[in-house]
Structures are given as C-alpha cells and as structure tokens.
Residue frames as a rotation matrix with the C-alpha (Angstrom) as fourth column:
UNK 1
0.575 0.818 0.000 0.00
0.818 -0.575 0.000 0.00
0.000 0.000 -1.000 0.00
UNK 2
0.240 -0.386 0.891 0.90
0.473 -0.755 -0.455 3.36
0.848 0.530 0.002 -0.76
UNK 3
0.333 0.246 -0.910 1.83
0.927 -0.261 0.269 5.85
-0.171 -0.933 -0.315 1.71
UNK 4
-0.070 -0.335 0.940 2.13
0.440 -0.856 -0.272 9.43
0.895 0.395 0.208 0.06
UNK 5
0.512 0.189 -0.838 2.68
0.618 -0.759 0.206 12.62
-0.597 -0.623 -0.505 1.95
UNK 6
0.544 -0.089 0.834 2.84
0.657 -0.574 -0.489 15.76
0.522 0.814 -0.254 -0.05
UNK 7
-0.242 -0.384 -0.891 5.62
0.714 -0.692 0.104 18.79
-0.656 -0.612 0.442 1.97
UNK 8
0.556 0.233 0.798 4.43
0.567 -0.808 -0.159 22.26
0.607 0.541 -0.581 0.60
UNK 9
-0.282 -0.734 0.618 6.88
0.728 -0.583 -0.361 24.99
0.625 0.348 0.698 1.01
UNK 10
-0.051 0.561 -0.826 6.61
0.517 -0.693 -0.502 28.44
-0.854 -0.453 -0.255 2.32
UNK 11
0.957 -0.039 0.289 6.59
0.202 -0.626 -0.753 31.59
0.210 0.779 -0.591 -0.08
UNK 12
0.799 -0.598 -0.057 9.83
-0.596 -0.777 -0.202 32.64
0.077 0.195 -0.978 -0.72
UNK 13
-0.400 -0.206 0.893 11.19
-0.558 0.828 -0.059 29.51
-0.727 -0.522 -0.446 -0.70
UNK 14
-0.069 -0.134 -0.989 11.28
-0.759 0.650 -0.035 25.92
0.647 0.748 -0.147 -3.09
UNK 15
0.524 0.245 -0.816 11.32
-0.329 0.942 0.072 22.44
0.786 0.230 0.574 -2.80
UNK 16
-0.143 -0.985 -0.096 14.91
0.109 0.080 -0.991 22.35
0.984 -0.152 0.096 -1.97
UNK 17
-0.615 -0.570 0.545 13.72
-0.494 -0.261 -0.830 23.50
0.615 -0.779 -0.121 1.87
UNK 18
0.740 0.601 0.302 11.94
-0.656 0.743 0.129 20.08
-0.147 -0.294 0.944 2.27
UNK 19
0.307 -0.307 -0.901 14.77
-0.422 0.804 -0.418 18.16
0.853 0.508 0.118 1.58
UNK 20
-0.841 -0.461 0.283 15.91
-0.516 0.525 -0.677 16.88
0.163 -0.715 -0.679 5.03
UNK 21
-0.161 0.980 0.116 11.74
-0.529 0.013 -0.849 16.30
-0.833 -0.198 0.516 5.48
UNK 22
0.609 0.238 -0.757 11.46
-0.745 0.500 -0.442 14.46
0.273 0.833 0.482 2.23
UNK 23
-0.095 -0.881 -0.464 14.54
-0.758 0.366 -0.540 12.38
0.646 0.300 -0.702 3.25
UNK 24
-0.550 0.242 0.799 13.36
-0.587 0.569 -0.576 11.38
-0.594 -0.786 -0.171 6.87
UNK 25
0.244 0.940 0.239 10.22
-0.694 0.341 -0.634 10.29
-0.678 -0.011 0.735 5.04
UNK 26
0.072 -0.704 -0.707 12.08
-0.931 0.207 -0.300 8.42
0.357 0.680 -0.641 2.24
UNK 27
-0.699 -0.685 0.205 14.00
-0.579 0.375 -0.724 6.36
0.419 -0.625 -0.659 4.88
UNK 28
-0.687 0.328 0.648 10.67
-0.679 0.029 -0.734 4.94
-0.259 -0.944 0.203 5.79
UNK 29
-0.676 0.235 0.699 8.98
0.556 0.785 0.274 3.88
-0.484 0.573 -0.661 2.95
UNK 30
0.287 0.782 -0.554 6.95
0.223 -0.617 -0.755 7.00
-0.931 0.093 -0.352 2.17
UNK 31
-0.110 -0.021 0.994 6.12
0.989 0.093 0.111 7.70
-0.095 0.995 0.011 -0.94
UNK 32
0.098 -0.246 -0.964 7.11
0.512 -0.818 0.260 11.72
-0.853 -0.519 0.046 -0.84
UNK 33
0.015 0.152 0.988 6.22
0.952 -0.305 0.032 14.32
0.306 0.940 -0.149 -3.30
UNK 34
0.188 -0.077 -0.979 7.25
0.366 -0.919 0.143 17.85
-0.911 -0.386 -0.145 -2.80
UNK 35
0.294 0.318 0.901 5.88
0.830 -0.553 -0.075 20.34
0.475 0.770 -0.426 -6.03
UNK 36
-0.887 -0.207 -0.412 6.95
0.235 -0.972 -0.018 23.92
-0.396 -0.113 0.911 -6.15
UNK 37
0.200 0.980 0.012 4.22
0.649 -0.124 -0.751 25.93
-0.734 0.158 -0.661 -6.16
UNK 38
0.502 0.341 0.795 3.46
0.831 0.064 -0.553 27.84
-0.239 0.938 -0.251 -8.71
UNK 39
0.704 -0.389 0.594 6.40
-0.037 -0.855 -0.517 30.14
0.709 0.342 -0.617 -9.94
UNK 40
0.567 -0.594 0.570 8.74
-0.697 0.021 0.717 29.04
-0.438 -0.804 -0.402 -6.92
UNK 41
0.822 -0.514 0.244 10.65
0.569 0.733 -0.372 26.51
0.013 0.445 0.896 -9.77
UNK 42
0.598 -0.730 0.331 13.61
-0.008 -0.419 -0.908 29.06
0.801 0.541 -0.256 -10.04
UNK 43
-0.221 -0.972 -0.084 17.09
0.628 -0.076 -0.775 29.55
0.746 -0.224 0.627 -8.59
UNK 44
0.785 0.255 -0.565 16.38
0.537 -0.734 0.415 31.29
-0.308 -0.629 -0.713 -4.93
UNK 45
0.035 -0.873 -0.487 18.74
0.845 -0.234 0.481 33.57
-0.534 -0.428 0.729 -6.26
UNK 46
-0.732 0.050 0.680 17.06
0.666 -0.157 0.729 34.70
0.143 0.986 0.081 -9.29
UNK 47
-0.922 0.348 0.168 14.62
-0.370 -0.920 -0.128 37.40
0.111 -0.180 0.977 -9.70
UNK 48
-0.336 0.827 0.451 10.94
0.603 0.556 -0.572 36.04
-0.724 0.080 -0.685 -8.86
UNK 49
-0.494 0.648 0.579 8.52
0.819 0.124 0.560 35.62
0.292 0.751 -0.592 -11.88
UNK 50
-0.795 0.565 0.223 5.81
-0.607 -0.736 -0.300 39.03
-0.005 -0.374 0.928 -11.88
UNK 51
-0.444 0.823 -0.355 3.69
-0.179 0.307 0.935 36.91
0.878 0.478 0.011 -12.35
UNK 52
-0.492 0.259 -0.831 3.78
0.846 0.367 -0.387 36.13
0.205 -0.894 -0.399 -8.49
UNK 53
-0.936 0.321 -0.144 1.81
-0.285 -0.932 -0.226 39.50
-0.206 -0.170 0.963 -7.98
UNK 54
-0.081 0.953 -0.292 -1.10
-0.988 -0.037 0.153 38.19
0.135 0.301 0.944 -9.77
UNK 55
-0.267 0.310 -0.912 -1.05
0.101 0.951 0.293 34.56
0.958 -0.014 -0.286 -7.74
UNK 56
0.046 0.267 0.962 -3.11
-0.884 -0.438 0.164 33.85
0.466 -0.858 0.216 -5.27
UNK 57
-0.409 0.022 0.912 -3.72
-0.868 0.298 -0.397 31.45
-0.280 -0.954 -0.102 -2.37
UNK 58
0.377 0.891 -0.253 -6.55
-0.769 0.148 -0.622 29.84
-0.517 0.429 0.741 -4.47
UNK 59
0.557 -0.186 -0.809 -4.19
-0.770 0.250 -0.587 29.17
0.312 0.950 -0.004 -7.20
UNK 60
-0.460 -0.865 -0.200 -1.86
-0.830 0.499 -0.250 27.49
0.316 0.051 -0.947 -5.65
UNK 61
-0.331 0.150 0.932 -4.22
-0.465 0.833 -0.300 25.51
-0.821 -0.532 -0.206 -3.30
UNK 62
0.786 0.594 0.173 -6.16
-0.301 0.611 -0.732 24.18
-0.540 0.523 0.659 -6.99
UNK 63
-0.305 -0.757 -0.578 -2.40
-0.842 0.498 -0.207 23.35
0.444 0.424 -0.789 -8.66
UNK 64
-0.872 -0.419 0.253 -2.18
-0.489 0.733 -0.473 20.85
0.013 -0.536 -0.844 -5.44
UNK 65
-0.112 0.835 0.539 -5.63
-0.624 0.363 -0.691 19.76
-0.773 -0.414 0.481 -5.72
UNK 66
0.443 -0.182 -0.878 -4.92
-0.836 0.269 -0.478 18.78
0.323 0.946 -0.033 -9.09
UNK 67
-0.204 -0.904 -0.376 -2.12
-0.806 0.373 -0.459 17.11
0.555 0.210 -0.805 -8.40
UNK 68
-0.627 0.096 0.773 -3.63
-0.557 0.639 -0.531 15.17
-0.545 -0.764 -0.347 -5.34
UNK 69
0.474 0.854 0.212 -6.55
-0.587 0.487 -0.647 13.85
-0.656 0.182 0.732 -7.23
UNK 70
0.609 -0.366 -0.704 -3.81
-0.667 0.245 -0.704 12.01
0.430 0.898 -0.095 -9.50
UNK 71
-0.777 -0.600 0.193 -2.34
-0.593 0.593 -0.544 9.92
0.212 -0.537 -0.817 -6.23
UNK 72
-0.371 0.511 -0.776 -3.88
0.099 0.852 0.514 6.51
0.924 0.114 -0.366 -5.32
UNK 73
0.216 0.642 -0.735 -4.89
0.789 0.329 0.520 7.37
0.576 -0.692 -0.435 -1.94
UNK 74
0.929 -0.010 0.371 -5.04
-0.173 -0.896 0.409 10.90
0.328 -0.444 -0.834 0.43
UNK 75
-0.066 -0.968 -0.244 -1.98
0.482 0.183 -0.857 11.88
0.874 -0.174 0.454 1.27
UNK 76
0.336 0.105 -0.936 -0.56
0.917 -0.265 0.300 13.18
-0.217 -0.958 -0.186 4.59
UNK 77
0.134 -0.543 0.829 0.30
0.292 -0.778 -0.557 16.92
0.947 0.317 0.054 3.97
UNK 78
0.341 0.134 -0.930 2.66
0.814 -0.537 0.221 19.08
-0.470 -0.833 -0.292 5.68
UNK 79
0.441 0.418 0.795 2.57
0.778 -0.619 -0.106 22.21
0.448 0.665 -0.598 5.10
UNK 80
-0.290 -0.754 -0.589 5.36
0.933 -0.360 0.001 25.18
-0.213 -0.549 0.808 6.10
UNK 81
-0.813 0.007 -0.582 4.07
0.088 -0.987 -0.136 28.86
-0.575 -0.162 0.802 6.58
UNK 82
-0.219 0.696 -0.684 1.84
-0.974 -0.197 0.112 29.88
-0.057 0.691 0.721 3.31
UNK 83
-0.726 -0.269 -0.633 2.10
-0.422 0.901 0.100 25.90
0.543 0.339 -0.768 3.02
UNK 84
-0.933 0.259 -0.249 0.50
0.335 0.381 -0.862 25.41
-0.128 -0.888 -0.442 5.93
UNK 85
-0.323 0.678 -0.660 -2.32
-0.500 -0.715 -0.490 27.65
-0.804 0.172 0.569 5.32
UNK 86
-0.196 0.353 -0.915 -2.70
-0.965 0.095 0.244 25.93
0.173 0.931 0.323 1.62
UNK 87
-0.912 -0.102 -0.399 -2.41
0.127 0.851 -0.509 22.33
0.391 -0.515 -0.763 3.73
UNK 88
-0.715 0.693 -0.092 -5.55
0.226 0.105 -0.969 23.28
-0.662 -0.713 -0.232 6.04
UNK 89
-0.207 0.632 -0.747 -7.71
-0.962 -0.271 0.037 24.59
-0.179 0.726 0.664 2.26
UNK 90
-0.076 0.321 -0.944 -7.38
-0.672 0.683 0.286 21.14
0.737 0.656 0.163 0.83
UNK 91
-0.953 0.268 0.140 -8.06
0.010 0.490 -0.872 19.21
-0.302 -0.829 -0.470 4.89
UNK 92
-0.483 0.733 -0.479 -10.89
-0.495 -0.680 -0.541 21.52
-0.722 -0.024 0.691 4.23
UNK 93
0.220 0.850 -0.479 -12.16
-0.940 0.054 -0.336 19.89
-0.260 0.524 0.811 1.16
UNK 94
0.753 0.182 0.632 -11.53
-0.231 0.973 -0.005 16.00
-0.616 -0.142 0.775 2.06
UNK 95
0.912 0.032 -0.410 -8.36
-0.352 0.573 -0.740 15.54
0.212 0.819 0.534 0.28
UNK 96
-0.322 -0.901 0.290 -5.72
-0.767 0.068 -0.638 14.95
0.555 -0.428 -0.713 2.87
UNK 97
0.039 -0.136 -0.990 -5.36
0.334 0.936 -0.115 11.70
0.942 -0.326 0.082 5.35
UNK 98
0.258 -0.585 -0.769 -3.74
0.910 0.415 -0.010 13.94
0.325 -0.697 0.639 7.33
UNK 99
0.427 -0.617 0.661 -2.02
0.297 -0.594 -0.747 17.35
0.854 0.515 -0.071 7.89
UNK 100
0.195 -0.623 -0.758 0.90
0.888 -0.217 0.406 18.94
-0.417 -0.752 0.511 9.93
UNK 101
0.649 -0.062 0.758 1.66
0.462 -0.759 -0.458 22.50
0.604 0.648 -0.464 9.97
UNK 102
-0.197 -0.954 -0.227 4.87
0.980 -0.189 -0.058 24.18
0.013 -0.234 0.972 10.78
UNK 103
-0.641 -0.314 -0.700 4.84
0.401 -0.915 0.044 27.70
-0.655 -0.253 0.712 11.66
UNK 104
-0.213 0.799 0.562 1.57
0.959 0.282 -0.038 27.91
-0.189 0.531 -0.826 9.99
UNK 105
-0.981 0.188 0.049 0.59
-0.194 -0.945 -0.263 31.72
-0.003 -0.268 0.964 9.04
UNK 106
-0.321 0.925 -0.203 -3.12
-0.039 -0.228 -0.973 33.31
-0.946 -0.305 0.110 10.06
UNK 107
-0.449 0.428 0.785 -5.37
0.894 0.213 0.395 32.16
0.001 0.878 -0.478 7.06
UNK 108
0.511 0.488 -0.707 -7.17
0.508 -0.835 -0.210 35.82
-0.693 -0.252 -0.675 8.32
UNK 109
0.625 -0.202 -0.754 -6.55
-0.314 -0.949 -0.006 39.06
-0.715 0.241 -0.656 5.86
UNK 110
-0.551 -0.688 -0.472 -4.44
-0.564 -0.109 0.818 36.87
-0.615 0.717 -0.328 3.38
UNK 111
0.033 0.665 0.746 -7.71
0.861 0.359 -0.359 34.77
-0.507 0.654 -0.561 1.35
C-alpha cells in the first residue's frame, strides 16, 4: 500500500527547503512528493517571476488539488508557513489523510 505525503513549502522559498523532510520520510517507505508551487521553480537567487503579484492562495491551493486527485490514496500533507495555510484549504475539502503545519501563518486578511 501506498503511503504518500505531499511537503508544501513556504513563499519565498522551493522544494529544496523540504529536503531533510522528504529524506526522513524516504528512509521509511513514504512515498514523498514535494511540487513547487506555482512560480517558486527558479534559482532562490534569481529574480521572482511578476507573475507572483497576480497569484493567489486559491491558485496554488487548486495546482495541489490537481495534483492530489492524481495519487492513489489521500496523502498526509505538511505544510510550512503559506504551506500550511494551503495544507488546512485542501483538509478543508476531504483531500488529505492527514495534515501537519509548521509555523503555519493566520489564514485571516491573506484569502
């Protein structure tokens, strides 16, 4: 049996600062999937995309909703800052097992 768990990012921030957190899980047998949200694919050194001006919360949580409905069975999400916040949207609409949130920010004044 499967055993997914999805790690969402914060903003400012990639993949890359899930890797110890992808590894643990690894090491266990989890099946571990960590997606850059949308427009966080680039070099943290590089200039962010404008396009991040005109993304919202929304977007990112339907990328990952996508993306879940394409795994064989709810995953556990955790979810770091904005992550965390996009983690408790998709709890919210039955598509997690699970969820953990790190330094979660107030979901208030940023919908």
């Amino acid at each position: 049996m499967e055993h997914p768990v999805i790690l969402i990012h914060g903003a400012f921030a990639g993949p890359w600062c899930m890797d110890k957190f992808a590894g643990y899980f690894r090491g266990r047998g989890w099946t571990c999937h960590v997606p850059a949200l949308r427009y966080h694919d680039r070099d943290p050194k590089a200039e962010p995309d404008p396009a991040l001006a005109e993304t919202s919360v929304e977007d990112y949580t339907m990328d990952l909703e996508n993306f879940i409905e394409e795994l064989a069975a709810p995953p556990v999400i955790v979810g770091h800052a904005i992550g965390a916040v996009i983690a408790q949207k998709l709890a919210a609409r039955r598509l997690a097992s699970a969820i953990v949130l790190i330094n979660s920010n107030a979901p208030w004044g940023l919908l």
